[in-house]
Structures are given as structure tokens and as C-alpha cells.
N, C-alpha and C positions, 0 to 999 in steps of 0.2 A: 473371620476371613482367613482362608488359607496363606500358608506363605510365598505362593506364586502369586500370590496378588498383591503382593506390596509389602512382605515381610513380615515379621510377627508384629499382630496387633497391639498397638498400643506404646511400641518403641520406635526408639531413632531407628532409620534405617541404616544404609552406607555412611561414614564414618561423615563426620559434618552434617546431616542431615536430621534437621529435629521431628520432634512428632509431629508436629503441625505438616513437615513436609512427607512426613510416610503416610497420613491421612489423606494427605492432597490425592498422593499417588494412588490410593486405596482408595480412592471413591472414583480417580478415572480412570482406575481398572476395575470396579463395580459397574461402571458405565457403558464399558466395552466390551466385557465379560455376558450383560445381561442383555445387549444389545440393545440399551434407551437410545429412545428418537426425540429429537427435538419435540417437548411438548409432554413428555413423559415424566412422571413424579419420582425424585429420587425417598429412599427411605427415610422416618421420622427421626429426626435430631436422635429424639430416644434410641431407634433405633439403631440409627449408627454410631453409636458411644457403645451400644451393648454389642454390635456387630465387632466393632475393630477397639473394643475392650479402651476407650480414650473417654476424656474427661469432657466435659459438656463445652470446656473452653476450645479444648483443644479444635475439635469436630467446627467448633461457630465459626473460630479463627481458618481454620481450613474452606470450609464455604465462604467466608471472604474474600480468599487468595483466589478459588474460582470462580467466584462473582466477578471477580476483576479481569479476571482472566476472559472472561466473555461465556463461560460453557455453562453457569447455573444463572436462574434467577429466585431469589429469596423472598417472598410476601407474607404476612400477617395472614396465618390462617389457614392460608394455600400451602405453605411450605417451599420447599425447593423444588422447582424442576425443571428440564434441560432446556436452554437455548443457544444459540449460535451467533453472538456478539463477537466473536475475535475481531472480523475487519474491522467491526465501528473501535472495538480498545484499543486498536494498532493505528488505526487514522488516529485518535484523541492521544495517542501515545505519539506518533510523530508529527503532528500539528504543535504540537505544543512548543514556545516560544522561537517560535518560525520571524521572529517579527525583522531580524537583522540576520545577511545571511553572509560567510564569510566567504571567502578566495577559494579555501578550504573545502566548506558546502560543497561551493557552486562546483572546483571539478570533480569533486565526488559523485557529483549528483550527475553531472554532466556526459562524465565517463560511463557511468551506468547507462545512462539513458542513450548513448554512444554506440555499447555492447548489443544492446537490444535492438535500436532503430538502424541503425548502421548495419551490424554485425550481420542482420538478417537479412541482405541483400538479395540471395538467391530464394530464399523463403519467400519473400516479398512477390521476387517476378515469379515464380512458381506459382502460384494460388494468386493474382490480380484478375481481377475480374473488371471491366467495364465499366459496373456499380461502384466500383471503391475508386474508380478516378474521379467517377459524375460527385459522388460525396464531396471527396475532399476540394475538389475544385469549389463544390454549392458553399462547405464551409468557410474557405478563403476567401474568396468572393462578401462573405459579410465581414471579415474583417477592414475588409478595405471601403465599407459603406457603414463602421463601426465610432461612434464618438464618445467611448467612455472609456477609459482605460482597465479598470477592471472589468470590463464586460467585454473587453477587446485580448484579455489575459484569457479570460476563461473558454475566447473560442480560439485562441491559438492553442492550449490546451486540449480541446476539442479535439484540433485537427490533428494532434499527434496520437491521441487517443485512437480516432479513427483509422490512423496508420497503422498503429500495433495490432487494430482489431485486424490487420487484413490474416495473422498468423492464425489467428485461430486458437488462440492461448488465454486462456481464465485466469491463469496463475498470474504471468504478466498485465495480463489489467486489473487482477488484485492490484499488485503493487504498485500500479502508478496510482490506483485510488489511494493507495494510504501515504504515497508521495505527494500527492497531488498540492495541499496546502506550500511546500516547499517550491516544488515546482514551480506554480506562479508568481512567488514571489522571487523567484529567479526570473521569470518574464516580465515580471513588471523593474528589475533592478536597471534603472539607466536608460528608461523607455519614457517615452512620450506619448502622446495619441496619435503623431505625425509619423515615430516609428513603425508604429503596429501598422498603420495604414498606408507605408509604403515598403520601408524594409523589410519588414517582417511576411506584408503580403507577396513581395517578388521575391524572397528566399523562400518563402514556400511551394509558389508556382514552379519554381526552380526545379526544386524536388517531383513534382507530379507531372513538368514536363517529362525530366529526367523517366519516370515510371510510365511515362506513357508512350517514350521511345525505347522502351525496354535495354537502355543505358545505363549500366550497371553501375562502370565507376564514375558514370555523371552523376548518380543517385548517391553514391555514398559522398563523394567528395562535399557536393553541394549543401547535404545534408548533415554531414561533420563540421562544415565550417558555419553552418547555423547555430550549431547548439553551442558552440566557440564560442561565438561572435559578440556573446554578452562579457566575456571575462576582462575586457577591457575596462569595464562599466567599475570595476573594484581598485580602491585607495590601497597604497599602501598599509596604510594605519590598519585598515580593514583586513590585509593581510598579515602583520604583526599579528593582528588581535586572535587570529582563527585556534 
């Protein structure tokens, strides 16, 4: 492999960096160099030991770090070749230990999602169509005819979901997918069933009145002081602990 591809083979690269991670790089610049598509075979182990001059460890342990990464998969047989796992590693990487969420989290999470739903106010009335009132009202409307609390979580998630969708943004609904697990457990922090099926359903009507009087800072206001309105829900201690 040349040295625009990831440096001389079979050495560390930039100062810190071991072989294990100059192979990394050498194989996702082998991948973008030769243009593989998801579903395409990368070269045989053999190969790329003899390709980027590295030791049989070195190369396995490097296919590890992109297995994990989401970009390879590894079978008995088949060999390596390319897929496209990132969202599922990034969801499995920020799910994990969601079980307690702190003061902390919550305005972190809150803020972000503030920046986004808030932030986009003129985006919003810009591109509203008719269809995305009729939606989001059908989806609030079962929250409030909803009696399970997780399932009453998952469609106030829904209905936020269906807001961002009005941008027209993939990237942003990446992200709340791999928020997502966090997220509801920010909706369920301090709620009830009695919540969801009142409060939660009239701060959201709030909001798609707001949107459907093309009421700019009744939409934002209304809609800031919902994503709020949980932070009261966390202890002290819970704030110590963040």
C-alpha cells in the first residue's frame, strides 16, 4: 500500500498511533480508494498482511476495531466484507447504562433537543404542510386514549420524532435514533400514566396549535417550557451525583 494510504506499511503511524491503528486506517482507505459497496468482499487476511506488510495479529485485531466500528463483518469462510452498522454501534454505545439519568443528562439532553425543535422555528413554518398537523394531532390524540406508560413514552417520542421530521433532515433523525433510549427515559423520569394523558397531551396540543396559527413565539415558548418541565422531577442527591 502506498504511503498516501495510510503511511508505510506495517508501522505506527503519527506519533501515538500503533499499528493496529495504521491498519485501521489502511483498510478504510483501501475501502474508499477502491470504492467497496456495502456487500463487497474486502481482501483475504493473507492478503492484507502481505499488502500492508503486518503480522496476522496485527490485521485480526484491526478487523476487530472495524467490526465494532460497524463498517466490516467477519464470518467463518466468507471472510470480511463491508456493512453499514454505525447507527446500530452508536444506538448500543448510547443505550448503554441509561437506567438512571442525572440533572446533568437531563439538561444536556434537553438543551440539545431545545437547539433542534426550538431553534428551528422558521424552518418549521417554512416547509408545514397540512399532513404534519393532521399527523401530529392523530399521534397526540392516542396518547391521551393511552394506558401503559411505556407505550404512552414511546408515542410522545413519536410525536417529537414526527416534528423534526417536518425539517427534512436524516442526520437529525439519526440522532434522536441513537438518543432515543435516553430520551425516554427522560419522559418517563417523574411521570405517571395520568401525566402523559393530560399534561403531556395539552403541552403538546399547545405546540401544534401554536404551528397551526403560524405563531411563532407561541411555538417556541410553549415548546421550551415542555422539554423544561421534567427538570423539576430530579433530587438533589441526583444532582450531587451527575
Amino acid at each position: 500500500m502506498s504511503a498516501e494510504l495510510g503511511g508505510e506499511p506495517g508501522k505506527a503511524g503519527p506519533a501515538g498511533e500503533s499499528a493496529v491503528d495504521a491498519v485501521v486506517q489502511q483498510i478504510r482507505n483501501l475501502i474508499a480508494s477502491s470504492k467497496l459497496k456495502v456487500g463487497d468482499h474486502l481482501p483475504t487476511e493473507r492478503d492484507l498482511c502481505a499488502q500492508f506488510n503486518a503480522s496476522r495479529n496485527t490485521v485480526r485485531e484491526a478487523m476487530r476495531i472495524l467490526k465494532a466500528y460497524g463498517l466490516v463483518d467477519v464470518r467463518p469462510k466468507i471472510g470480511a466484507t463491508i456493512t453499514d452498522n454505525r447507527m446500530t454501534r452508536a444506538f448500543e454505545l448510547f443505550s448503554f447504562n441509561t437506567m438512571e439519568i442525572s440533572r446533568k443528562t437531563f439538561s444536556d439532553v434537553q438543551a440539545f433537543r431545545s437547539l433542534i425543535e426550538v431553534g428551528s422555528a422558521d424552518l418549521f413554518f417554512d416547509r408545514l404542510r397540512q399532513e404534519d398537523l393532521d399527523d401530529l394531532s392523530e399521534i397526540n390524540a392516542s396518547l391521551a386514549e393511552n394506558h401503559d406508560l411505556n407505550e404512552a413514552s414511546e408515542i410522545d417520542f413519536a410525536f417529537h420524532v414526527r416534528l423534526v421530521s417536518i425539517l427534512d433532515n436524516h442526520a437529525v433523525l439519526d440522532v434522536y435514533a441513537v438518543m432515543k433510549p435516553v430520551i425516554l427515559r427522560i419522559m418517563q423520569k417523574g411521570k405517571t400514566r395520568r401525566t402523559f394523558m393530560t399534561e403531556t397531551f395539552s403541552e403538546h396540543q399547545d405546540v401544534v396549535d401554536a404551528l397551526a396559527a403560524r405563531d411563532r413565539l407561541a411555538f417556541q415558548y410553549r415548546l421550551r417550557s415542555h422539554l423544561m418541565i421534567g427538570f423539576r422531577f430530579f433530587s438533589e442527591e441526583m444532582e450531587e451525583s451527575a
